[in-house]
N, C-alpha and C positions, 0 to 999 in steps of 0.2 A: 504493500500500500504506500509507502513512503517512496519508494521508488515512481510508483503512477505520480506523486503530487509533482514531481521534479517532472515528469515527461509531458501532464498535462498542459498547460503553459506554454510549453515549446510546440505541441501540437496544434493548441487554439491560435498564439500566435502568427505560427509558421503559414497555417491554412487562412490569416486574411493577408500576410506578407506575399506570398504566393501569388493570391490575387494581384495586386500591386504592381508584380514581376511582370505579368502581362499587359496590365494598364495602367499608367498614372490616375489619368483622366478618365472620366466613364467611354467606354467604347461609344462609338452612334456610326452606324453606316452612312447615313446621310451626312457623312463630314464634312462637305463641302459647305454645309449650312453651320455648321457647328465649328467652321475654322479658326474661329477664335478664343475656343477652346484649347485649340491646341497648338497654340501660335499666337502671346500677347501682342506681338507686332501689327495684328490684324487691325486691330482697334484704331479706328480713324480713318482707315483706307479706302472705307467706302463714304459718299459723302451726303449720309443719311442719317439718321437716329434709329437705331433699333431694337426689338425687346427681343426676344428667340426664350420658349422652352422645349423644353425636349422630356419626351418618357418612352423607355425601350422596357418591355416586358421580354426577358431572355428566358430561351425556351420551354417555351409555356407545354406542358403538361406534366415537369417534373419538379417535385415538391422541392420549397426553398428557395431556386433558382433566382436569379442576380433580379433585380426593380431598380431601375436608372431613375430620376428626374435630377433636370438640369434648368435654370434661371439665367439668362444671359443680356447683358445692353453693355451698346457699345455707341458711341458718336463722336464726330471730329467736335475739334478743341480749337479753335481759330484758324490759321491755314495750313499750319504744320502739324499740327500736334492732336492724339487722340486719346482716349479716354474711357473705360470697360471695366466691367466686374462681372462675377457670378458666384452663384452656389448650386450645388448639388447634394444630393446622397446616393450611397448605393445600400442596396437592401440585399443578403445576400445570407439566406438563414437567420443563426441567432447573432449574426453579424453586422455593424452600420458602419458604412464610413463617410462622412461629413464634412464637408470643406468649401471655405471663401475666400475668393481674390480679388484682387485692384490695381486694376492696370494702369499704367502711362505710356504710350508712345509721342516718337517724335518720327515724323515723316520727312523724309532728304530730297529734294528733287535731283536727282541726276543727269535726267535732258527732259525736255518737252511731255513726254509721256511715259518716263520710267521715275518710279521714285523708290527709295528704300526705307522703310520703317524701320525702328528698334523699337522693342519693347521689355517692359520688367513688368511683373506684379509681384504682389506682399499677400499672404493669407495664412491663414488656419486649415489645420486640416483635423479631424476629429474620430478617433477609431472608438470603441462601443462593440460589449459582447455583450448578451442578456442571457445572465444563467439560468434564470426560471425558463428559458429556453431550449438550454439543454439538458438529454434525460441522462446520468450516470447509474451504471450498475451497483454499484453502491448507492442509495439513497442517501445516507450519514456521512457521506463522503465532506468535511467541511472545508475542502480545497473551495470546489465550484459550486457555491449556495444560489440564492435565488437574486444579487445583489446584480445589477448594471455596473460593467469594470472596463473601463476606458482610459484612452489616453489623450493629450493635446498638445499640440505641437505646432511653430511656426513653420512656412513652406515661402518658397521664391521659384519664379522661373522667367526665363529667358529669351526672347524671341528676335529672328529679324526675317524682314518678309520685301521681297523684293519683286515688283507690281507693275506692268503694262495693262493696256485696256485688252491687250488679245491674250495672255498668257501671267503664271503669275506664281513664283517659287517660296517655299517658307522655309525654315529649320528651328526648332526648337528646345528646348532643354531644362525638364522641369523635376524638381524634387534637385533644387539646387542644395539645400541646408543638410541633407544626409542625416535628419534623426533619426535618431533611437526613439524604435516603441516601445515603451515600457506599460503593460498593464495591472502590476501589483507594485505597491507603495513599497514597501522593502523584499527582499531579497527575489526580488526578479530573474531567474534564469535564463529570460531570452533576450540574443544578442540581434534581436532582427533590426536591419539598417534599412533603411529607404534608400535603394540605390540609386541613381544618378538616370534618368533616362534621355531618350534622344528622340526628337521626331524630325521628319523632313515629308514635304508634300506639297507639291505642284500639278501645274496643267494647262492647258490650251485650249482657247478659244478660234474653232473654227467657222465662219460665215459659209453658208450654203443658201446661195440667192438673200433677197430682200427679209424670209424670215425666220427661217430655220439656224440653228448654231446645234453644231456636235461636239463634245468637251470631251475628249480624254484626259483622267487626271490621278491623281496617285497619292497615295498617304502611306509612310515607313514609320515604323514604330518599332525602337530597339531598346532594350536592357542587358546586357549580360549578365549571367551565360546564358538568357534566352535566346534561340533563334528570332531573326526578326520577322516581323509581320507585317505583309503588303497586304494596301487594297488599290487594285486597279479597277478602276472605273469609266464608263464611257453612258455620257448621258445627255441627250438630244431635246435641245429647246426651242420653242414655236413661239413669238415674237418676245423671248423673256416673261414670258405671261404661263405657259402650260412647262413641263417636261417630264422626260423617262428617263431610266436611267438603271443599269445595271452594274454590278460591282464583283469580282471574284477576289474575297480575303482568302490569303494563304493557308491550308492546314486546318480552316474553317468553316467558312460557310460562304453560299451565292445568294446575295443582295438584290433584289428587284425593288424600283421607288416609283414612285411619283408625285408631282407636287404641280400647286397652281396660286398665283401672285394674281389677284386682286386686284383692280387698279393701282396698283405700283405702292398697296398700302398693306392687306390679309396676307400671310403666307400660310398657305399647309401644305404638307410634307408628309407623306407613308412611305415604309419602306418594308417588306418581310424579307427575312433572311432562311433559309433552307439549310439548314445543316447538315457539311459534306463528312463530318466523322462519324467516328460509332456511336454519338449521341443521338443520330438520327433517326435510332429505334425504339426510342424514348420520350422524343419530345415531336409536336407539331410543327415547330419554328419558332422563331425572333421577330415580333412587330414592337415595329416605333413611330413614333407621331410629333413631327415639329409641327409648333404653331410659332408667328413671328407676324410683328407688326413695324413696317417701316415706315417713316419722315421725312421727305425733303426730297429734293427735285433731280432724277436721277439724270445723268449721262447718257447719250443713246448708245454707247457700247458699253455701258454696268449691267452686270447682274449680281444674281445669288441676292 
């Protein structure tokens, strides 16, 4: 029994670290909506005011299974500079993990129609296990009672995004501060670090007559020692007003969306994900649903 109380700890924390290793950020297929999520630089680049949420129900028929929602605005700041925050959580069992940021960028013009942004945000991030949650074989066990045991921690991350009206490249770098999760007040066994992760993700805008555009576009997501993770996407727009769009993530799952912009104000956004592993005889799929309300007078080569 004394031996379980040392292993348990490293098991609960290991299995939301774990998580983690795969995403900083909540996953969302529709990232191209969601780019600011994963790239503060984004903030201000487009020259609108905007709200975006986001909820991914992850494969729905099997118990527990991850609950995304995500809160996001973003608007330029005078002529250079832009401005962003958000919160989310993930739900993931007797697991939560919680966290908000605040962006600043500043936007570089480099010629006529390319500019570069940088950006930083500052936030919290908030891990949460709920023991009344979980059932131990020992009921008397008084390792894991019925109390709510969490952690909190500052977080930083990093961005620069670099932007034409027809194509448009990012790279990011979040879970700058590398803490330590600690979920018991003394003698804590687990040495679980927030590693250091990487994103990079771009794309192209191609014109096909007066009003179609087809976007091939890509999102990398790397931690070590994980392998990393592509999503290649190719998704076809009808006057920036309607679009499709399909997506193949690596080792994962195939992505099918579509979404429809409002007079240039309502966004909504579906996407299901079909899963290519062996979870695929277990679960139905992955849907998700942005909504997003945007402000101000757009460019005739802006979207998203």
């Amino acid at each position: 029994m004394a031996a379980m109380r040392r292993i348990l700890p490293l098991l609960i924390a290991g299995s939301c670290i774990q998580a983690l290793h795969a995403q900083q950020l909540p996953q969302f297929s529709q990232y191209n909506s969601f780019d600011y999520l994963y790239d503060p630089a984004v903030a201000g680049s487009r020259p609108w005011f905007e709200v975006r949420s986001g909820h991914r129900n992850q494969w729905t028929g099997i118990k527990d299974a991850p609950r995304t929602f995500v809160l996001s605005t973003t608007t330029p700041l005078g002529r250079n500079m832009g401005i962003g925050g958000y919160i989310f959580t993930d739900n993931v069992g007797p697991s939560r993990r919680t966290g908000m940021q605040l962006t600043y960028a500043y936007h570089l013009r480099i010629t006529d129609d390319i500019k570069l942004g940088m950006g930083l945000s500052f936030g919290m991030l908030q891990f949460l296990i709920d023991g009344s949650k979980i059932q131990m074989h020992d009921p008397d066990d008084p390792l894991m009672d019925d109390q709510l045991r969490g952690a909190l921690m500052p977080d930083a991350t990093f961005g620069v995004y670099l932007y034409h009206p027809k194509w448009w490249f990012g790279a990011a770098a979040p879970q700058l501060m590398r803490n330590r999760v600690r979920f018991f007040d003394v003698h804590d066994p687990t040495n679980s670090v927030l590693a250091p992760h990487y994103y990079a993700m771009g794309g192209y805008r191609l014109a096909i007559g007066d009003d179609f555009k087809i976007e091939p576009s890509f999102l990398v997501k790397y931690v070590d020692p994980v392998p990393p993770k592509v999503d290649l996407t190719a998704t076809l727009r009808y006057r920036d007003m309607v679009w499709l769009g399909a997506t193949y993530r690596t080792e994962d799952a195939l992505s099918f969306m579509v979404g429809y912009w409002l007079k240039k104000t309502f966004q909504f956004g579906y996407s299901y994900d079909l899963t290519t592993t062996a979870l695929r005889n277990y679960t139905s799929g992955t849907h998700e649903v942005m909504l997003g309300i945007t402000f101000g007078k757009a460019p005739r080569e802006e979207q998203k």
